[in-house]
N, C-alpha and C positions, 0 to 999 in steps of 0.2 A: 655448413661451410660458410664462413664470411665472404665477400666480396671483394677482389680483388682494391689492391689500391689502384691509381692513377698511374701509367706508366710515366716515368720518363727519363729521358735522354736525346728527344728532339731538342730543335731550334726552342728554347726556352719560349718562345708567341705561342708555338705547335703543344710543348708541355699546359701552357696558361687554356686554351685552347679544349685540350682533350681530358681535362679536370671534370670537366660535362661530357658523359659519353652515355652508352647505351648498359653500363651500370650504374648510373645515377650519375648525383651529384656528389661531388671526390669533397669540392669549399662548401659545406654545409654550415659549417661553425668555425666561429676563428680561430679553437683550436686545430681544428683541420686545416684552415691556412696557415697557422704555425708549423704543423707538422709536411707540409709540401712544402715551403721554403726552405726548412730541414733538408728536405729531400734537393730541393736542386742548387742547396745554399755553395757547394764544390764548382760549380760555373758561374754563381752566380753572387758574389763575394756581401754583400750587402744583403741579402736575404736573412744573414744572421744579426746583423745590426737593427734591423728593421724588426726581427720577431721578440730580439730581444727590447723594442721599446715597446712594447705589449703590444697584441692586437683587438681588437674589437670590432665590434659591429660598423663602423665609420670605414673603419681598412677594408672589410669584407665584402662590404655597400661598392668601394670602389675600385674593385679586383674584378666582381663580377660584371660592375659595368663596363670596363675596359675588355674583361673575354666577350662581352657581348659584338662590341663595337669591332673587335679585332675578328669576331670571326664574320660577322655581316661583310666587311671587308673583302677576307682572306675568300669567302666563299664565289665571290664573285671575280676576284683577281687571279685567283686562279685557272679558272676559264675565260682568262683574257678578257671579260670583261668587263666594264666602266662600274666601280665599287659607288655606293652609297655617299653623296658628298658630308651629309651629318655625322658618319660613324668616323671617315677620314678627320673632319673637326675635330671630335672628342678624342678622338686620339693624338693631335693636335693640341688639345686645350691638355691632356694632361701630360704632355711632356712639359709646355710652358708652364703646370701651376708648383712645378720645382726643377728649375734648370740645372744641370749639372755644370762644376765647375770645376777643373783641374786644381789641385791645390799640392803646391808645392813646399816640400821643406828639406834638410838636411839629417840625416840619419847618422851623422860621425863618417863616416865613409864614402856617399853621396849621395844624389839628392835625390829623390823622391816624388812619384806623383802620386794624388789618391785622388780618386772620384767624390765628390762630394754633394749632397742638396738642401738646401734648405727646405721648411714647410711643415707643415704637420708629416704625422706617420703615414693618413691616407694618402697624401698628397705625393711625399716621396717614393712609396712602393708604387704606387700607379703610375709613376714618372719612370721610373728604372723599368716597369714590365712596357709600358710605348714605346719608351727605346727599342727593347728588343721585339716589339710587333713591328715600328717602324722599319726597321733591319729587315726582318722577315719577308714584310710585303714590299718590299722596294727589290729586293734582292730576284735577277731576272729567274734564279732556282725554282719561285713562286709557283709555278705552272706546273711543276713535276711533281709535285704534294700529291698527294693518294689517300683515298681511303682504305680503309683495312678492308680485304677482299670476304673476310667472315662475312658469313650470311647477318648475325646479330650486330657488328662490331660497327661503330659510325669514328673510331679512333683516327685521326689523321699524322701521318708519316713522312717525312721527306726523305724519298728511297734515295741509297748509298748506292744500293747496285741495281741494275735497269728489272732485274727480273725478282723482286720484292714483293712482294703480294700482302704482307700480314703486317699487321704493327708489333707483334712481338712472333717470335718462331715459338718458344715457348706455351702462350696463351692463345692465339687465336690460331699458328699454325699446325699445331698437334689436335687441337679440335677439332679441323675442318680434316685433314690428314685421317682421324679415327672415325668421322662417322662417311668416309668415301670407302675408307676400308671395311666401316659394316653394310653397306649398302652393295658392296660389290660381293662379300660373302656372307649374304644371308638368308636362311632357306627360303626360299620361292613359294 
């Protein structure tokens, strides 16, 4: 049986975030970062522009340093405490190493905004994922993020409803659900 892939459908930081979980690593290769941008490119419109200017080792070099930074962060902001000043920089440093910039034009009908960055390809995929870390960890939600209650799982979720327990009901909650039920029926 292979290994599942990376969930997602969190806050795009919480998706970038639990790419490293307690089945490995999801970005091993930048085909594999190809292939999660795929996956969250429906929210995240630039993810296909981005995979389609190739990706490589440079992109993948600054994806991973960005989950680094964002979860040293996140891991302390969400227990309300004072986050790491270096990791808040670079996350910092890479929104600024390709600003976005509204760009407007005329469609025949009207007018039009698109998000835009300059930079290289690493520069502007790691500008678009700080944004949405930035969002993430500013956002006072911050503090309700959870771990997956799986005994294995180190997944992180931002529960919708108060009593959430698992990062997916599918994967982690039908595993922990069938071995409570063999434990509770099993000869003595």
């Amino acid at each position: 049986m292979s290994k599942p892939g990376p969930l997602v459908g969190e806050p795009l930081a919480l998706d970038l975030i639990n790419t490293r979980n307690a089945d490995g690593e999801h970005l091993a290769t930048p085909e594999d970062l190809r292939a999660w941008l795929g996956l969250e490119a429906g929210r995240f419109p630039e993810a296909r522009d981005l995979a389609a200017a190739g990706l490589g080792e440079p992109e993948l070099a600054a994806v991973h340093e960005l989950r680094d930074h964002t979860a040293r962060v996140l891991e302390r902001v969400r227990r309300g405490e004072r986050p790491p000043q270096d990791a808040l920089d670079a996350i910092n440093r890479a929104q600024r190493a390709a600003p976005a910039v509204t760009e407007l034009a005329w469609d025949g009908g009207a007018v039009t905004a698109t998000r835009r960055r300059d930079g290289s390809t690493a520069d502007r995929l790691a500008a678009w994922l700080a944004d949405a870390a930035a969002d993430l960890l500013a956002n006072p939600a911050v503090t309700t993020i959870r771990k997956c209650e799986a005994d294995d799982c180190v997944t992180l979720f931002l529960p919708v409803h108060p009593r959430r327990r698992w990062c997916a009901a599918a994967r982690c909650g039908n595993r922990v659900r069938v071995a409570r039920h063999y434990q509770r029926h099993k000869p003595a």
